[in-house]
SEVO-266509 format. One line per 4 residues: number of its first residue (from 1); their letters; for each residue x, y, z of N, C-alpha, C. Coordinates in steps of 0.02 Angstrom, whole numbers, plus 50000, padded with zeros to 5 digits. Example, Ala and Ser with C-alpha at 12.3 -4.5 7.8 and 13.67 -1.06 7.14 Angstrom:
1 = as = 50660/49716/50390/50615/49775/50390/50660/49835/50390 | 50642/49888/50354/50684/49947/50357/50645/50002/50394
// end
This chain:
1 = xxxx = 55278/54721/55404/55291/54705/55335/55224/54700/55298 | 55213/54740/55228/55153/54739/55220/55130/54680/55178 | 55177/54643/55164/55170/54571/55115/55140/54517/55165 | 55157/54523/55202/55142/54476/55271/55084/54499/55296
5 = xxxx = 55057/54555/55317/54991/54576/55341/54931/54569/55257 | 54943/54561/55212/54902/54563/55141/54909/54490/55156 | 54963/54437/55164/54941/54359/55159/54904/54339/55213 | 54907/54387/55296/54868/54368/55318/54790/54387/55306
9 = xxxx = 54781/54453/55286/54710/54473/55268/54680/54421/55227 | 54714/54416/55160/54679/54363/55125/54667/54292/55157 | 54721/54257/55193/54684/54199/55245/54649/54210/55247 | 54624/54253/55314/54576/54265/55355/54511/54241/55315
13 = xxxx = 54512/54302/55248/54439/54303/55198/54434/54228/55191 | 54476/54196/55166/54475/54140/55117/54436/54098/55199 | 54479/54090/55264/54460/54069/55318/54394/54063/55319 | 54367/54138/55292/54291/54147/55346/54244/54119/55295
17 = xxxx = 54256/54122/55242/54222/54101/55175/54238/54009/55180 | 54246/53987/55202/54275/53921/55209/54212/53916/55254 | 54219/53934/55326/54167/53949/55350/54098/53936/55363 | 54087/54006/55317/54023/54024/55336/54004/53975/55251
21 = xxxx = 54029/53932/55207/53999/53890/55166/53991/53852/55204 | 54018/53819/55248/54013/53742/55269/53960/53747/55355 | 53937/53804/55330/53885/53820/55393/53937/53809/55470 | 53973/53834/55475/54020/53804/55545/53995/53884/55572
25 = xxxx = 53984/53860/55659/53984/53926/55682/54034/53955/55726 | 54052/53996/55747/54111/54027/55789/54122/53982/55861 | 54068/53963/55875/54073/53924/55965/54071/53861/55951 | 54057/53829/55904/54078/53757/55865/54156/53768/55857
29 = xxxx = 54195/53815/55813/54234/53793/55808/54294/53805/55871 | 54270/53864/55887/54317/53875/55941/54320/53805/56003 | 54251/53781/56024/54252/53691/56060/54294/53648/56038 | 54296/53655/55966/54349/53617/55948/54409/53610/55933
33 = xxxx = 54416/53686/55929/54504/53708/55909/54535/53742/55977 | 54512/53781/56044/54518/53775/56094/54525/53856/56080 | 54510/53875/56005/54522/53945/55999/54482/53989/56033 | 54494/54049/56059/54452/54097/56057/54407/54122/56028
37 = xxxx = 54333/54118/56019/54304/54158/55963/54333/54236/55947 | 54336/54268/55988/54350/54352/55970/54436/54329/55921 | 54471/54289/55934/54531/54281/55904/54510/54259/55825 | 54475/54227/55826/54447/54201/55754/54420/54258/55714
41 = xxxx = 54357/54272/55748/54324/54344/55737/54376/54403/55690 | 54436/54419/55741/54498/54482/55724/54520/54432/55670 | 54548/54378/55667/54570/54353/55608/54526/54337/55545 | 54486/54330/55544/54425/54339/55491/54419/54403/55471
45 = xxxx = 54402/54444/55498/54403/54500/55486/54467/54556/55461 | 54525/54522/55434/54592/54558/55446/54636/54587/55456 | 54625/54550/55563/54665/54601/55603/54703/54531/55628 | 54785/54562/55621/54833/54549/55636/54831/54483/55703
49 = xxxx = 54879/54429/55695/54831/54368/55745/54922/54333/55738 | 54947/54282/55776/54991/54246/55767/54997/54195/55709 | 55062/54173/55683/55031/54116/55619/54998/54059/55664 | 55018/54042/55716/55005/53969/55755/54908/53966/55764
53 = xxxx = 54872/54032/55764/54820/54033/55743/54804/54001/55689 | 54838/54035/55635/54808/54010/55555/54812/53947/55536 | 54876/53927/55580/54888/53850/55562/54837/53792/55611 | 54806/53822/55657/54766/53772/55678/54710/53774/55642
57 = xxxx = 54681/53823/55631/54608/53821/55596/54630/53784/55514 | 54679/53815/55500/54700/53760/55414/54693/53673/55448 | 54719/53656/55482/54724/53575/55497/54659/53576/55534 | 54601/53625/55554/54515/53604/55592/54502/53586/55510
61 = xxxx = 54499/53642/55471/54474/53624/55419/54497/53580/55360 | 54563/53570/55378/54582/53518/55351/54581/53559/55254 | 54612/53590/55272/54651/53650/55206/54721/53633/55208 | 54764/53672/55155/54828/53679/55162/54824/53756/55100
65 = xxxx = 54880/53806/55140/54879/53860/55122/54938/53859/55073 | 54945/53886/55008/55002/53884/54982/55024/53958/54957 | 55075/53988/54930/55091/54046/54894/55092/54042/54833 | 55101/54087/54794/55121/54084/54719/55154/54149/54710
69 = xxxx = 55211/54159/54681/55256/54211/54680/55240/54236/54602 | 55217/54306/54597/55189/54351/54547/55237/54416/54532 | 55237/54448/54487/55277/54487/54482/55205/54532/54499 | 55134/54527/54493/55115/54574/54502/55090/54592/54589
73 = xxxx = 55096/54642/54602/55111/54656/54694/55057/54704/54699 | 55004/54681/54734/54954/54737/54766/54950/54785/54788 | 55003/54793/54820/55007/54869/54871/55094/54872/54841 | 55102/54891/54781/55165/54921/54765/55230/54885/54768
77 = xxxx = 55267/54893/54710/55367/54856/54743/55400/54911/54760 | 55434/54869/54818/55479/54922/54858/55540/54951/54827 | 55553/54999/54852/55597/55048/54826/55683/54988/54785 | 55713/55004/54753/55759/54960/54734/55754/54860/54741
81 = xxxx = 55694/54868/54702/55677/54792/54717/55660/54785/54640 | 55679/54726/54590/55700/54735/54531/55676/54620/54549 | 55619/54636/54487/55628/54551/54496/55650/54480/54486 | 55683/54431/54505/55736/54397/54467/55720/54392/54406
85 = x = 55770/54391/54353/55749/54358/54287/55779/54292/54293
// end
């Protein structure tokens, strides 16, 4: 689903930018989140990762991720998809 792979890409960014401001490094956080670095790494970078990933590093860093529903859509609306009024 490409709505789902675009919310995870943008995590990731927002993730690594979280990050690399707060000077945290990959083997710091992984000691503490029990994560993998290369798993962090692919998810930073925006390759495809489980949510149970995203949700631990949101509660390391002590974030909370939210949505906002737009009529405007990045990568296109799907065929017979018409938006509530």
């Amino acid at each position: 689903m490409k709505s789902q792979l675009y919310l995870k890409r943008k995590l990731g960014q927002k993730l690594s930018e979280y990050r690399h401001n707060h000077h945290l490094r990959l083997e710091h956080v992984t000691k503490r989140t029990g994560i993998p670095w290369q798993r962090i790494d692919r998810l930073e970078l925006g390759e495809e990762t489980g949510w149970p990933v995203y949700k631990r590093l949101l509660e390391f860093y002590n974030l909370e991720a939210t949505v906002e529903l737009t009529d405007e859509v990045p990568f296109g609306r799907p065929k017979n998809c018409n938006p509530v009024s």
